[in-house]
N, C-alpha and C positions, 0 to 999 in steps of 0.2 A: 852482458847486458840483455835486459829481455824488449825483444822487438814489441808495443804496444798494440800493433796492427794485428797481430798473431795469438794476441791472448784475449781468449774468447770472455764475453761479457755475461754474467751471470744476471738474473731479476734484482738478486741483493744486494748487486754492484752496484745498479744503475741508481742515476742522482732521481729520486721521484719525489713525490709531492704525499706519499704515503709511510711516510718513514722508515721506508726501507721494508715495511711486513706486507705484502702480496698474495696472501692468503686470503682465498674469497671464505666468508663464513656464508654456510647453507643454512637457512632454517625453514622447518615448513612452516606454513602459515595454516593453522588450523581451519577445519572446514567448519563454517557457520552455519546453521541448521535454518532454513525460511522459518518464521512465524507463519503459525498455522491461519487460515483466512476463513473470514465469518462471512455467511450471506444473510444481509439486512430484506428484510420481507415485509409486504403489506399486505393484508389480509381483509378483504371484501366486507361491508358487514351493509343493513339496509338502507341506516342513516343521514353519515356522513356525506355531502354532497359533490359530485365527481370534479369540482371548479375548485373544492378547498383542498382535495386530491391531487391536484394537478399542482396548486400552489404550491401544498407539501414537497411534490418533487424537484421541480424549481429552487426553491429554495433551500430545503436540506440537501438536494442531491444535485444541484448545479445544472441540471438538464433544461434543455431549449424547451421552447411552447409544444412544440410536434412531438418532441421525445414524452415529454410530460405525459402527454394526452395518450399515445401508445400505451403506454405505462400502466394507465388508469385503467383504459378499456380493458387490459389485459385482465388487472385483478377486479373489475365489474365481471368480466365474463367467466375468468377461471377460479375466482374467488382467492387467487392469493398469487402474487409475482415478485422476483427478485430484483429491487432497484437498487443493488449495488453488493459488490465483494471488498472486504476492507479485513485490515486488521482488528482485531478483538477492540482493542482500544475504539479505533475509530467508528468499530460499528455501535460498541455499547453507548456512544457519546450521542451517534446519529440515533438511534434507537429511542433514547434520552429526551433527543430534543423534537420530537415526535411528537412522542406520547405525550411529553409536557404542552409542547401548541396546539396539540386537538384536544387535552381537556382543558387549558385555556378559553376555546372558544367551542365546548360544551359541545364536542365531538365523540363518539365512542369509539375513532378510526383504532385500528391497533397493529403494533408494526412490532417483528420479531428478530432475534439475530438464530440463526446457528451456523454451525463447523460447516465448511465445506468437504 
């Protein structure tokens, strides 16, 4: 008679919840490449008034009064500043809705994307 205490227990023995197969399967999980990121830009020009500037950024780019205003002065002074890093998508969207509300309201602002 075989002593039960003395007969060693195997994985494939035991009662589990995996039907008996204990084989971990490996697989890589493929590396996903970032999407490449666009800087949306506003570019200085003599017209456009530095209040519907400021609006613009507010509104298209979600920034506070003070950030706004930074923003503006920057592209009055250096003629062109980066108000935002986005994917392609989202820049050509903002880009989009730009230049549609400043010739809406008979602006010549002009606002740019490229690659970063």
């Amino acid at each position: 008679m075989i002593d039960p205490s003395k007969t060693p227990v195997t994985m494939s023995d035991s009662d589990d919840d995996f039907g008996g197969d204990t084989s971990v399967a490996l697989k890589t999980k493929p590396k996903t490449k970032r999407p490449p990121l666009y800087k949306v830009m506003l570019l200085n020009d003599d017209y456009t008034p530095m209040e519907f500037v400021v609006h613009i950024l507010e509104r298209f780019f979600g920034l506070t009064h003070s950030q706004a205003f930074e923003i503006m002065l920057t592209v009055h002074k250096k003629g062109v500043a980066v108000v935002g890093v986005f994917s392609h998508e989202i820049a050509e969207t903002k880009v989009t809705q730009v230049m549609d509300f400043a010739r809406r309201h008979q602006h010549p602002l002009q606002c740019t994307m490229e690659k970063e």
